[in-house]
C-alpha positions in Angstrom: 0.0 0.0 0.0 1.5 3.3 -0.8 2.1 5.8 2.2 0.0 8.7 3.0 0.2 12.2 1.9 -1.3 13.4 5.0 -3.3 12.6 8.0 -6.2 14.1 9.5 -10.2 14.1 9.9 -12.9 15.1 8.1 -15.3 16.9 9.9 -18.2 18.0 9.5 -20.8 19.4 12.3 -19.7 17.3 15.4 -18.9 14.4 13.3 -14.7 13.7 12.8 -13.7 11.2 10.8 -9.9 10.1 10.4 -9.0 10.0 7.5 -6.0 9.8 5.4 -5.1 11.4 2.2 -3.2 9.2 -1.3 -2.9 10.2 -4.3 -5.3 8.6 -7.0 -3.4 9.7 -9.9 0.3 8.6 -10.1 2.7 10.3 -12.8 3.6 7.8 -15.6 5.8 10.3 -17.5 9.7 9.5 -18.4 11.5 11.6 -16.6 15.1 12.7 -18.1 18.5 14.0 -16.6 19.9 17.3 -17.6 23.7 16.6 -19.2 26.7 18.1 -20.7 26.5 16.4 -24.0 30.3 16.6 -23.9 31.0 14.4 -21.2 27.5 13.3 -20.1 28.1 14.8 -16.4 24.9 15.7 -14.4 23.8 19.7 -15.2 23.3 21.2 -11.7 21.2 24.1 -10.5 22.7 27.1 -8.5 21.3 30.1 -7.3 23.4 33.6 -7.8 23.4 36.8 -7.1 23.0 38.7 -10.6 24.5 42.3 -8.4 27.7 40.5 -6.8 27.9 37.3 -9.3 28.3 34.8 -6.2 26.6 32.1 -5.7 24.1 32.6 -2.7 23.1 29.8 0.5 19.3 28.8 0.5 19.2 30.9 4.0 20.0 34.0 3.1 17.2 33.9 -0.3 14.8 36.4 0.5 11.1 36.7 -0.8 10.0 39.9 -2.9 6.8 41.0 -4.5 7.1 43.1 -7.6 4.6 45.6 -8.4 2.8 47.1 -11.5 5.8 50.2 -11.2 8.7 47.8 -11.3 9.4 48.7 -7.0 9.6 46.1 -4.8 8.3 45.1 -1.5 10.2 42.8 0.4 8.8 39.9 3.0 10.1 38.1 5.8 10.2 34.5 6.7 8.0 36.2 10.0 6.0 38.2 7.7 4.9 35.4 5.3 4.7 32.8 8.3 2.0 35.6 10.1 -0.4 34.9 6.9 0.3 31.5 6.2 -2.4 29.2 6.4 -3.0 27.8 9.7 -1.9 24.3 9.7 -5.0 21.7 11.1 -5.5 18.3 10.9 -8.9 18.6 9.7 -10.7 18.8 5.9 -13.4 20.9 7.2 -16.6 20.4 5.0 -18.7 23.8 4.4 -21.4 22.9 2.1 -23.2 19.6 0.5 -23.8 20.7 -3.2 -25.3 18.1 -6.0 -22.9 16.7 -8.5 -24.2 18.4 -11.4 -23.9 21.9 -10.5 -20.0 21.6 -10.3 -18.3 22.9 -13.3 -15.1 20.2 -14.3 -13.3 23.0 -15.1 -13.1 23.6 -11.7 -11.2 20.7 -10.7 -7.3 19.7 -10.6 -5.7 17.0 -8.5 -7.6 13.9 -7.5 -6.7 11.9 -4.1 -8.3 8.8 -2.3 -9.4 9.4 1.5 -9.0 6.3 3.4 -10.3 5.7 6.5 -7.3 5.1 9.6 -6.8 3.6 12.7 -7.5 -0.4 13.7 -10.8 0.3 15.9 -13.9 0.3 14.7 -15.4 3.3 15.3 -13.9 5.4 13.1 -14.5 2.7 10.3 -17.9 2.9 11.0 -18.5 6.5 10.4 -16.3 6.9 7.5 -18.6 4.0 6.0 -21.6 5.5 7.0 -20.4 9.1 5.6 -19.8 6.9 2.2 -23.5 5.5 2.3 -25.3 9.0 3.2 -23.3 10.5 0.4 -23.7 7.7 -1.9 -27.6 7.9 -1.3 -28.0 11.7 -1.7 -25.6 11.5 -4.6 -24.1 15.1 -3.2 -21.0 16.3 -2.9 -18.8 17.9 0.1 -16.9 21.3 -0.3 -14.4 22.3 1.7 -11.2 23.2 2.6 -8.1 22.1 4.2 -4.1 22.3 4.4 -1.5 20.3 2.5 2.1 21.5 3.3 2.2 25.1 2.9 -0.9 25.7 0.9 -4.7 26.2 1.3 -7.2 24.6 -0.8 -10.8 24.1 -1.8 -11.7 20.3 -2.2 -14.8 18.2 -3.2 -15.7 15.3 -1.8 -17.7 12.2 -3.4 -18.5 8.7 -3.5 -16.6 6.5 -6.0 -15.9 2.8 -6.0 -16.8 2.4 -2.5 -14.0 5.2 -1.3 -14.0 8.9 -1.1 -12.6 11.0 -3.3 -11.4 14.1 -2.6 -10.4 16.5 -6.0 -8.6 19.8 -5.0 -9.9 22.6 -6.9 -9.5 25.7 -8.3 -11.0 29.0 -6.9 -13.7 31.0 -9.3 -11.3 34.1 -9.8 -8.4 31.8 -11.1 -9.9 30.5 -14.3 -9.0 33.1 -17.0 -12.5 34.7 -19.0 -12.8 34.1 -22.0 -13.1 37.8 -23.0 -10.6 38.1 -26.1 -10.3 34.7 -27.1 -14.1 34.0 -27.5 -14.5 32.6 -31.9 -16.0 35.5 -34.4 -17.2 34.5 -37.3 -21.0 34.4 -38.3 -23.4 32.4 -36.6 -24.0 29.2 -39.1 -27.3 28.2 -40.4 -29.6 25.3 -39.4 -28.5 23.0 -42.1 -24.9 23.4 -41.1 -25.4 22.6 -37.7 -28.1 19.6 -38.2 -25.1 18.0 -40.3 -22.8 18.8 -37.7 -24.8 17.2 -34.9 -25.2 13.9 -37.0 -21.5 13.7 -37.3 -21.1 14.0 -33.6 -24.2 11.1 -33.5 -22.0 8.9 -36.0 -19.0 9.6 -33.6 -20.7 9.0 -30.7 -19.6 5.8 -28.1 -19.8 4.7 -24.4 -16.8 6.2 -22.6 -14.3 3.5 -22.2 -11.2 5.5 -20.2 -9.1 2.2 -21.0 -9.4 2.9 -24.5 -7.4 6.1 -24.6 -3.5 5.4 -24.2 -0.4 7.5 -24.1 0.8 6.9 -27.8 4.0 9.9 -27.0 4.8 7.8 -23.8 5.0 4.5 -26.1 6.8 5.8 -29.0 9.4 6.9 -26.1 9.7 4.0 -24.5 10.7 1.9 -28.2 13.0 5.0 -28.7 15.3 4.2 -25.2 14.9 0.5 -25.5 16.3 1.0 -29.3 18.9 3.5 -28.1 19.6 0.6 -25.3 20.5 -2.1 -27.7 22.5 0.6 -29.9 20.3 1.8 -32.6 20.1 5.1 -34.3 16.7 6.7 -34.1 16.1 8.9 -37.4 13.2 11.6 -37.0 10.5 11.0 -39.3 9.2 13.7 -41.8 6.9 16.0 -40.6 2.9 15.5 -41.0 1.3 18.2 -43.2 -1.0 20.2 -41.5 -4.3 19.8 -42.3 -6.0 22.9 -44.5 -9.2 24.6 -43.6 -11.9 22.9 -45.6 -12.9 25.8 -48.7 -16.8 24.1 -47.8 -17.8 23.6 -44.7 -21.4 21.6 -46.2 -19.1 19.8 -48.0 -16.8 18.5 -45.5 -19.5 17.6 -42.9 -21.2 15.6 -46.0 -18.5 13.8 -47.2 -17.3 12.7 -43.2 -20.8 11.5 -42.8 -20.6 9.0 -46.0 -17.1 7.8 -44.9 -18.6 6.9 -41.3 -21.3 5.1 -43.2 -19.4 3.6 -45.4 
């Protein structure tokens, strides 16, 4: 079983449930070394001064805040510890909201909340939390403390478990003003043909289906490179071109997914 992030309870009224926080999602990404292609030696990381040109300890770094006029303000350790979050063991649940008035756009990281402890108490509640939750099909909001950082988290029922997603706050997803498509609104035709390309397209979600094909291809390249084959870079795809008909296009997909 893989260790916990972090341990706590999740309360909500005067019920505390201990709980403890893994990650659900683990990072399958290959990771590479920075080198001197020279000699192959490990590239290293320093911090300098760019005033004295020296290089400078991690303890004597300070924090500062530029502003809009190019001055600035400089914090203390103190400073920044007096508004830092204050560090509980507890998710502290606000609000039941249903499922379906959460935007996804809203959510980031997910995690698995486990109940702790050997007696059966605790148990008991976080199972009974699971059921009540299950049966309203509602989801917790709240908020709690991981490391340094504050953060707004749903809670829901899945597989039996709760799953807590951290989330972002409304005023950190960027409008859309200035990046919103132009263009005239198409006709009734065009978007009837449209919607019975996305019909023809259409399938039960299968998440297995989807694979990393870059994270693949990688792997063949290092076991190739292993063995001590050359890897030669194939020749760029062309780009496809903006269909001249729009009709057209949607018409002759249509025939291809019938045929």
């Amino acid at each position: 079983m893989p260790r916990s992030l972090w341990t706590g309870s999740l309360s909500f009224g005067l019920v505390n449930v201990p709980v403890g926080l893994y990650s659900a999602a683990r990072d399958q990404d290959l990771h590479f070394r920075q080198l001197h292609e020279k000699d192959g030696a490990r590239i290293e990381t320093r911090r300098f001064c760019s005033k004295e040109d020296e290089e400078v300890a991690y303890e004597d770094i300070g924090h500062g805040y530029e502003l809009d006029s190019g001055r600035q303000v400089v914090l203390t350790d103190a400073e920044l510890e007096a508004v830092a979050p204050r560090r509980t063991r507890t998710i502290e649940i606000e609000s039941f909201v249903a499922a379906e008035e959460i935007d996804p756009i809203l959510y980031d990281h997910p995690y698995w909340l486990v109940a702790t402890g050997d007696s059966e108490g605790p148990k008991r509640a976080y199972r009974l939390l699971v059921e009540a939750m299950a049966d309203s099909d509602q989801v917790a909001l709240g908020r709690f403390v991981l490391r340094t950082k504050e953060y707004l988290v749903a809670v829901r029922v899945r597989d039996g478990l709760l799953a807590l997603t951290t989330m972002a706050f409304a005023d950190e997803i960027r409008p859309t003003t200035g990046i919103a498509p132009g263009g005239r609104k198409p006709g009734k035709k065009a978007v009837d043909q449209a919607v019975r390309l996305i019909e023809a397209l259409s399938d039960d979600f299968d998440p297995n289906a989807y694979k990393d094909e870059y994270r693949a291809r990688l792997r063949n390249v290092i076991k190739a490179k292993e063995k001590g084959g050359t890897i030669d870079a194939p020749e760029p795809d062309d780009e496809p071109a903006p269909a001249p008909d729009l009709m057209e296009a949607l018409r002759k997909s249509l025939a291809e997914m019938k045929g």
